[in-house]
C-alpha positions in Angstrom: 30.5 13.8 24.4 31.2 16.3 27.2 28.5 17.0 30.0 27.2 20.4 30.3 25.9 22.1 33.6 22.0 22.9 33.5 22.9 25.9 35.1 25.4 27.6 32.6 23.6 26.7 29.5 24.1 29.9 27.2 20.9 31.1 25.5 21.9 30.2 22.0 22.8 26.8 23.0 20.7 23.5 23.8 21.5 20.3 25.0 20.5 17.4 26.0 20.8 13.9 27.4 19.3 10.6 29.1 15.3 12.6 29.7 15.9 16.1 29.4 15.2 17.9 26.1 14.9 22.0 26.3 14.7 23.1 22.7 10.6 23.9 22.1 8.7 21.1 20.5 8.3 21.4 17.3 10.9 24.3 16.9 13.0 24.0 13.3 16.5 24.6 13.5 18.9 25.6 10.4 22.5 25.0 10.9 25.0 24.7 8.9 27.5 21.8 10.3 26.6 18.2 11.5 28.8 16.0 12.8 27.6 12.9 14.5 29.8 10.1 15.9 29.1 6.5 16.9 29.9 4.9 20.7 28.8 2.0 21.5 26.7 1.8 24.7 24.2 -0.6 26.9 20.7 0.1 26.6 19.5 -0.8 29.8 15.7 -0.7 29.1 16.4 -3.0 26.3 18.6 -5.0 28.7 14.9 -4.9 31.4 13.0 -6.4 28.4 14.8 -8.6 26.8 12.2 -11.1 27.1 9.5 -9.3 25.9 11.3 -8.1 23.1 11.8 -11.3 21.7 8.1 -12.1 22.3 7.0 -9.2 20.7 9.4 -9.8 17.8 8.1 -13.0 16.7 4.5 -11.6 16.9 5.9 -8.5 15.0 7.7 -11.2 11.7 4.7 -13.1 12.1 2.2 -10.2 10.9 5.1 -9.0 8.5 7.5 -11.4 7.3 9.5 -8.4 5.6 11.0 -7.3 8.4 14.7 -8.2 8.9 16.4 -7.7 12.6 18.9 -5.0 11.4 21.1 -2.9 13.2 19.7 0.9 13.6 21.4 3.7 15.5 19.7 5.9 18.4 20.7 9.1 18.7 22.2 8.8 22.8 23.4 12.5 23.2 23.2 15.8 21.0 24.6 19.4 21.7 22.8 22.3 19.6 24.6 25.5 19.1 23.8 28.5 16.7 25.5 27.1 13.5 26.2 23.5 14.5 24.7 19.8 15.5 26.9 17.5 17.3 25.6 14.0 18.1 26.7 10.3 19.4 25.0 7.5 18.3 24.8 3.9 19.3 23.9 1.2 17.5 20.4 -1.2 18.5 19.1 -4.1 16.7 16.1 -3.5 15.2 13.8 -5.7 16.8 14.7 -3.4 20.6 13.4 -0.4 18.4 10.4 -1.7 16.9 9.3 -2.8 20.8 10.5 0.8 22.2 8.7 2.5 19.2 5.4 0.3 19.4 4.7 0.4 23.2 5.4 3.9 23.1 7.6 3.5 26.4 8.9 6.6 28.1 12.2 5.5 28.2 14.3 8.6 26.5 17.9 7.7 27.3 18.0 7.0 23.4 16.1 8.6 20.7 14.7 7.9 17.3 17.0 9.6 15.1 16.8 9.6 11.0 17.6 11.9 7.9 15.8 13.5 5.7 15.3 14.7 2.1 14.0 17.8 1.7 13.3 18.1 -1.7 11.8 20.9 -3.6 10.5 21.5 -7.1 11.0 24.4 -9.2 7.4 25.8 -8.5 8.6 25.9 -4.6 6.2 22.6 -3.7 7.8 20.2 -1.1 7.6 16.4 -2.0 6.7 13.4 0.6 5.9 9.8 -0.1 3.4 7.8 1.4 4.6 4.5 2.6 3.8 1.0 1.2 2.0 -1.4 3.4 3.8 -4.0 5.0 6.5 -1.5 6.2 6.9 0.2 9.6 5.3 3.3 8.7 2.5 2.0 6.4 0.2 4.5 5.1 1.7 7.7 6.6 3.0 10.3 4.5 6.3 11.7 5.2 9.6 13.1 4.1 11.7 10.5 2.5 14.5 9.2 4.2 15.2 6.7 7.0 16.8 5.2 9.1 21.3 5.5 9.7 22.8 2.1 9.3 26.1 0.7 8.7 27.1 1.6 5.6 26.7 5.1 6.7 29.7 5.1 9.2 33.4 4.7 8.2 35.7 3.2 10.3 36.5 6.0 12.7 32.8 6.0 13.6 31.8 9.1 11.9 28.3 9.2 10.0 28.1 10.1 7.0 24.3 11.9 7.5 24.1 13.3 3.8 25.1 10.2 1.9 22.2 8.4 4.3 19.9 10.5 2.8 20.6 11.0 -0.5 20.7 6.5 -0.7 17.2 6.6 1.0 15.9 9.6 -1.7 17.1 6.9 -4.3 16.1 3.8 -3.1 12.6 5.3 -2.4 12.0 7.4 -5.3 14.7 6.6 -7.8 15.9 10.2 -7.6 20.1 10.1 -7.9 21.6 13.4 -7.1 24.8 12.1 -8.1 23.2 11.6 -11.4 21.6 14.9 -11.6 18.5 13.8 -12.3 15.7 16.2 -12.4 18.5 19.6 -11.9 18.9 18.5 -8.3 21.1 20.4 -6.3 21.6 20.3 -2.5 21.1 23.5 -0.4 24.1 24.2 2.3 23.1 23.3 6.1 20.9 21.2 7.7 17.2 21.2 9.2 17.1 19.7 12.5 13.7 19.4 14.2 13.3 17.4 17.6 10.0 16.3 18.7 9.3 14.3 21.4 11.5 11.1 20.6 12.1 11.8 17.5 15.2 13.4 15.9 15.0 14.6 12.4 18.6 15.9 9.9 17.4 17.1 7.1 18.9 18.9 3.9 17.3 20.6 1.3 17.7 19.2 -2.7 16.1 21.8 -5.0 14.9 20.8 -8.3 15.0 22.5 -11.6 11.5 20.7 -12.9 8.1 21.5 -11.5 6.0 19.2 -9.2 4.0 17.8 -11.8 6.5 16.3 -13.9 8.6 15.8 -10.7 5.7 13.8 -9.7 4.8 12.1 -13.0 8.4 10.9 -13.0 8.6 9.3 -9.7 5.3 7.2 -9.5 7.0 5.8 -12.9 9.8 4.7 -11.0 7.5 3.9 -7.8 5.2 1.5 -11.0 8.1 -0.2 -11.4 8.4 -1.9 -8.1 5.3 -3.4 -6.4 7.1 -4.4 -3.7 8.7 -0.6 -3.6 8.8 0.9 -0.2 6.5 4.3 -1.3 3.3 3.3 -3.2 2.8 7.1 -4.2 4.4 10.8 -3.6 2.5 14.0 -2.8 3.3 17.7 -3.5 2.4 20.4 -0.5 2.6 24.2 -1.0 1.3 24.8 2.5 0.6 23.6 5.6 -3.2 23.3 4.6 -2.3 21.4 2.1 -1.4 18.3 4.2 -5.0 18.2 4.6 -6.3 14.1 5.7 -3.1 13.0 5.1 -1.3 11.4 7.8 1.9 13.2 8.3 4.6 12.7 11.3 4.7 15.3 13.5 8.4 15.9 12.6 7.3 16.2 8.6 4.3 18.7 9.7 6.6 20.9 11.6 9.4 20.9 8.6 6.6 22.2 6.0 4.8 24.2 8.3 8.6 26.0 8.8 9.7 26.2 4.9 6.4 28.1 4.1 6.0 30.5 7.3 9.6 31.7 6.7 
């Protein structure tokens, strides 16, 4: 992906790369193409700790033998315009992320990037899962999705960000789009929100059943599976409505944007 001058950035237009991020924490963007491309590239603070990684690794399996040294992709550079999303991505192994994520390094030359389902009942109440134990997120309550992985990318490197999600959605909830359960229907464009070292791409499936059976139907599914990655789903009207839970700051910002609009 090109480099672009500091100085000639035009207003509706943010980039970034390596450190510096100038779109405003927290700020919600709706656009309506995403294109995102895979490059391989070195990683040097991975390369700096290699040995501490694999320390921290075996610690990491020991406490919870679930985890399985995948490949992930990092989200390496990004250009924002006014209707668009471009990205490269390069791909880590798991256990480099897990150590980047859990020491909370400052190291931004890659950044945590993941879709997200967006999903919405026919009573306009957003859904999030809270996630089982044993997993990296255990506990929190957030907007299904996860990570980009291999099957997402076709041979030319493109991602497929949309079919990501919509696996996730039904791996986590049992919720098939292509199936139509529950009316859904996706929404054009996507909902980017950048936070720190996080990158979130999310769409928006709208339902044509209300929250409580919405809900009713998924902790079925969730029932079914103890070893399921979600152990229950929530429905928010608000902001307020998050209350105790413990929400990502990405997730917070997302809701806080659908209901303020």
């Amino acid at each position: 992906m090109a480099r672009h001058e500091r100085g000639r950035e035009h207003e509706d237009r943010i980039y970034f790369d390596g450190a510096s991020v100038s779109l405003a924490e927290g700020r919600v963007e709706h656009v309506g193409r995403c294109e995102l491309l895979v490059e391989q590239r070195r990683w040097p603070f991975a390369e700096r700790n290699s040995k501490v990684i694999d320390t921290h690794w075996q610690a990491a399996v020991s406490d919870n033998p679930s985890y399985f040294n995948g490949r992930v992709f990092m989200l390496a550079d990004g250009a924002l315009g006014r209707q668009d999303f471009s990205g490269v991505l390069t791909a880590v192994d798991f256990r480099e992320f897990l150590y980047w994520r859990e020491t909370r390094s400052d190291d931004a030359t890659l950044r945590d990037c993941f879709g997200t389902a967006v999903v919405v009942s026919a009573d306009g109440k957003v859904m999030l899962g809270r996630q089982r134990a044993g997993n990296i997120n255990a506990g929190r309550t957030y907007l299904p999705g996860g990570f980009i992985d291999e099957r997402d990318v076709d041979e030319q490197g493109r991602v497929d960000i949309v079919a990501s999600i919509l696996r996730e959605l039904a791996e986590e909830t049992g919720l098939n789009v292509a199936r139509g359960d529950v009316g859904l229907k996706r929404e054009p464009g996507f909902y980017l929100t950048i936070i720190g070292q996080q990158v979130s791409i999310g769409v928006m499936l709208k339902s044509n059943v209300d929250a409580e059976r919405l809900q009713n139907g998924v902790e079925a599914y969730l029932a079914t599976d103890p070893n399921g990655e979600l152990d229950a789903v929530v429905f928010v009207a608000s902001e307020d409505d998050l209350g105790n839970y413990d929400v990502p700051a990405y997730a917070r910002c997302v809701v806080r944007h659908l209901f303020s609009s």
